[in-house]
C-alpha positions, 0 to 999 in steps of 0.5 A: 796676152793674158801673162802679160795682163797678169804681170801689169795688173800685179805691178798696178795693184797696192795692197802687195807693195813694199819697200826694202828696208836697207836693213832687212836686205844686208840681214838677207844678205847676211843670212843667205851668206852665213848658209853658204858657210855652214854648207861648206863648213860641214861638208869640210868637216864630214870628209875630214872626219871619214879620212878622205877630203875632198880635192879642190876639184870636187869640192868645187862641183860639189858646191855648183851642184848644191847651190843649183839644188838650193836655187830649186828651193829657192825658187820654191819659196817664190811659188808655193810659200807665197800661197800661204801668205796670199790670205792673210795679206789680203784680208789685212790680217797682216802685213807684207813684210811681216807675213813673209818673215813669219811664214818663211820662219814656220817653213824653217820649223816645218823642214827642221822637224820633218821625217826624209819619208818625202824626200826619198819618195821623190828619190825612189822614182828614178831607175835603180841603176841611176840611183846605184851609179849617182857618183858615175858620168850618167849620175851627174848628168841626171842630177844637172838635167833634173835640178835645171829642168824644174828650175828653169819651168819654176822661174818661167811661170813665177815670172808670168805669175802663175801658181804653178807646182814645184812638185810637178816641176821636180817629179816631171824631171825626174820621169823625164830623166827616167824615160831618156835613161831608159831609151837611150839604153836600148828600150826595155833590154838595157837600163830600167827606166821610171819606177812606174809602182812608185809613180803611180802612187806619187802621180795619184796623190798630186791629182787627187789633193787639188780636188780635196782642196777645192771641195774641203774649202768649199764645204768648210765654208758652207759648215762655217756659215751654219755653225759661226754666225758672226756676219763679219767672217763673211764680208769683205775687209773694211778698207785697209783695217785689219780685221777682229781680233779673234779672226785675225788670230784664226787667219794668223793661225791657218797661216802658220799652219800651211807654212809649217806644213809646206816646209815639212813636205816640199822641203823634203824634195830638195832635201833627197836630191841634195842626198843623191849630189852627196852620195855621188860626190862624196860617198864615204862621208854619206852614203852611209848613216855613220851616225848609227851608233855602234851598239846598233850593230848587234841588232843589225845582225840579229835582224839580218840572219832572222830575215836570212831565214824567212827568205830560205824557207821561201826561197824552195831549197834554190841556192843563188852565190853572192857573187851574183844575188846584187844581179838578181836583185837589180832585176827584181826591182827593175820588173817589179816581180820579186816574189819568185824563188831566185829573188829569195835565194838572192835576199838570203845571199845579200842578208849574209854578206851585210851581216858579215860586213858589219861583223868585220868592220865593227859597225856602219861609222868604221866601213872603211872608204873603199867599202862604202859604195858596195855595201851601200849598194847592196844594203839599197838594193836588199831594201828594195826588192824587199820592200816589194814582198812586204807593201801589202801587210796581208800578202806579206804575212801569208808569203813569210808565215810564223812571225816572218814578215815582222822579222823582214819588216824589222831588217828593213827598217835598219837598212832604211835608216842606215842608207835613206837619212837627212844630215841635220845640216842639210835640213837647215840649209834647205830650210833657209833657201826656202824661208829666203825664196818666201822673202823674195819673189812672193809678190806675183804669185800672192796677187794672183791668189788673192786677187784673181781666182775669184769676181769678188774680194777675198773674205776672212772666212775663204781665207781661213777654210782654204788654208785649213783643208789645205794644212790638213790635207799637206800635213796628212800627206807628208804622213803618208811620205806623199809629196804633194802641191801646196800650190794647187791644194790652197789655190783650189781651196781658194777657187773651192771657196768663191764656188760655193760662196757663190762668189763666181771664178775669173775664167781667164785666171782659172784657165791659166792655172789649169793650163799650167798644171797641166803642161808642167808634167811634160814640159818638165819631162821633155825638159829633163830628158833633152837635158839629160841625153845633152849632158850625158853626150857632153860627159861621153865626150870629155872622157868623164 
């Protein structure tokens, strides 16, 4: 009943309403189109230029996979950008229309300057053998199961209007995947399932930030009130009057900021499992960084035989052939204890293979076809159980003494940027499903922010504090390569607000926000795995 009250109070209220322009809907037309074109245009284009062109056949899957990973964005822009706008709509600082267009346009901005840290965060949660094996039957069945899992729960709160989390949506279908892999293996004999050290960390960062959200606004505001004492900040909008011009420049401002920041953190989740579709449909052109120059080789493999000899001197005289170091190395990352003898011995095999490879082909743009998914695979997995001995800096300089860790850390960095990058089309691509998503669906979701969190109407200093926090605090976790919720941070920001202003919170509104936090995590995980064990089952059958 509640949803349903939403929903009609949301089509009742005015200050969201718009009419489509013909024009403005063939310019979304238009533009949604011309994306799909530059999509396929490169993809044509990258496996023409490696030498092995798609089949019809493939290029056709490929295209249902991307445009479900593009829909999850899509559906992103309904939910999270709409957040951003809610405040300068509701205090008149702008229009509809033109909030959604210059938020849509900032979230552009922020997906196209954005790092991959995130993406690959996301990425990293699923078992290593799903990740190695994208391009096999189980591969595709987790990429079907994880993008329709969080799509499917992201359209059914938008639809009832409720901020809930793309983010938790994306990471719960993720574990879900994960845990399905897991126990359909056998338990913990068979294939790994969740990376729980890297889960942890993501899981911690999402339930952290909302409390930020909701104490930073909160103070700002009380510091806001001692330190601006200009009256109107703290009052309702006057009727449909936008405010003063200098408040008016603040609200524009935080706006800008939080879409800018959105789109560098939450474009990122679509970006990596755009990577994985691919990587699995079309390796030679991107499991590797061809785009690496070939004067980049050299230091490859100067670094590669530095960080050969920091692992013998750890490795206690033991000797692993490289025929079997890629085994060692799987179980490593699947256990998460790497720091034993073998696995050395194992990264000094693995670091002497790589090098030879990259001394034979030249550099990573000429790896030959056949090559290319074993050579990624055995760079991927040297990254990882790496990257285990040295996430500590103290433990790292004391298990790789004489300079060793920074000769480790170095490798490592060439071997992330040579399989763990973000074409610039892809970037783009995933920018404009987000921007589009923000120009559709975001009327529910803003009247829920700006209207029902809080007893009374929205003032410009709530608006402005909710906003700030919430870009800082997305910003710094996009930093850190955290991903995080925007939903959650800025509607907490906005319930952080009404608390300390002693505005009062709607019961039923906040309950049903928390209800959708909390249930999204595992409706997306039962989600994902039944979907996951279905099309795992359907791709058994037909052979695939």
């Amino acid at each position: 009943m509640a949803s349903i009250a939403l929903r009609q109070d949301g089509e009742r209220r005015g200050v969201a309403d718009h009419r489509v322009h013909p024009l403005a809907a063939a310019t979304f037309v238009a533009v949604l189109i011309a994306g799909i074109a530059f999509a396929a245009t490169n993809i044509a284009l990258d496996t023409r230029d490696v030498g092995e062109p798609l089949a019809i056949g493939a290029f056709l899957f490929l295209g249902l996979a991307l445009m479900i990973a593009l829909g999850f964005e899509f559906v992103n822009g309904f939910h999270d950008t709409a957040n951003a706008v809610a405040t300068v709509i509701y205090t008149h600082a702008m229009k509809p229309v033109p909030a959604v267009i210059w938020s849509g346009a900032w979230n552009f901005i922020g997906v196209m300057v954005s790092t991959g840290a995130v993406a690959y965060s996301i990425v990293t949660l699923l078992p290593v053998d799903l990740i190695l094996g994208v391009g096999s039957a189980a591969g595709y069945a987790m990429i079907f199961a994880l993008l329709l899992a969080a799509v499917i729960w992201n359209l059914g709160t938008w639809y009832v209007g409720l901020p809930n989390s793309s983010s938790h949506a994306l990471i719960g279908s993720v574990l879900g995947v994960g845990l399905a892999n897991q126990l359909l293996a056998g338990g913990p004999g068979g294939a790994s399932g969740v990376e729980w050290g890297q889960a942890g960390s993501v899981l911690l960062a999402l339930l952290v930030s909302p409390v930020i959200g909701f104490l930073g606004a909160g103070g700002m505001l009380l510091a806001m009130k001692r330190i601006v004492r200009d009256r109107t900040l703290y009052e309702e909008p006057k009727s449909d009057a936008p405010p003063p011009r200098g408040i008016r420049a603040l609200l524009v401002f935080t706006c800008t900021a939080v879409s800018f920041a959105h789109g560098g953190n939450d474009g990122q989740k679509g970006m990596g499992l755009i990577m994985l579709i691919l990587i699995g449909v079309a390796p030679t052109a991107y499991a590797l960084n061809r785009t690496m120059p070939d004067s980049s080789t050299p230091v490859f493999v100067q670094a590669a035989a530095q960080a050969q000899t920091a692992f013998r001197a750890r490795a206690g005289g033991e000797v692993v052939p490289a025929r079997e170091a890629e085994g060692v190395l799987r179980q490593a990352i699947r256990s998460r204890q790497a720091d034993r003898p073998q696995v050395y011995a194992a990264l000094a095999a693995e670091a002497g293979v790589i090098s030879a490879d990259l001394k034979a082909y030249g550099s990573i743009r000429q790896v030959p076809a056949a090559a290319t998914r074993n050579l990624r695979n055995e760079m991927y997995l040297a990254y990882d159980a790496s990257h285990l001995l040295t996430k500590d800096e103290d433990a790292a300089k004391a298990t790789f003494p004489g300079g060793g860790d920074k000769a480790v850390v170095a490798y490592q960095k060439l071997l992330e940027n040579g399989t763990r990058y973000i074409p610039t089309w892809v970037k783009v691509t995933v920018a404009l499903a987000l921007g589009l998503g923000t120009m559709i669906g975001w009327k529910r979701i803003v009247v829920t922010v700006g209207e029902r969190i809080g007893k009374q109407h929205l003032t410009y200093g709530m608006g402005a504090s909710a906003e700030l926090i919430a870009a800082a605090t997305i910003l710094l976790a996009q930093f850190k390569g955290m991903p995080v919720s925007t939903t959650h941070i800025l509607s907490s920001g906005v319930a952080g607000t009404m608390a300390a202003d002693g505005a009062g919170l709607q019961g039923g509104t906040v309950r049903n926000i928390i209800l959708a936090w909390v249930l999204t995590l595992p409706a997306a995980i039962m989600l994902a795995g039944l979907l996951y064990a279905l099309f795992l089952t359907i791709v058994r059958a037909l052979g695939i």
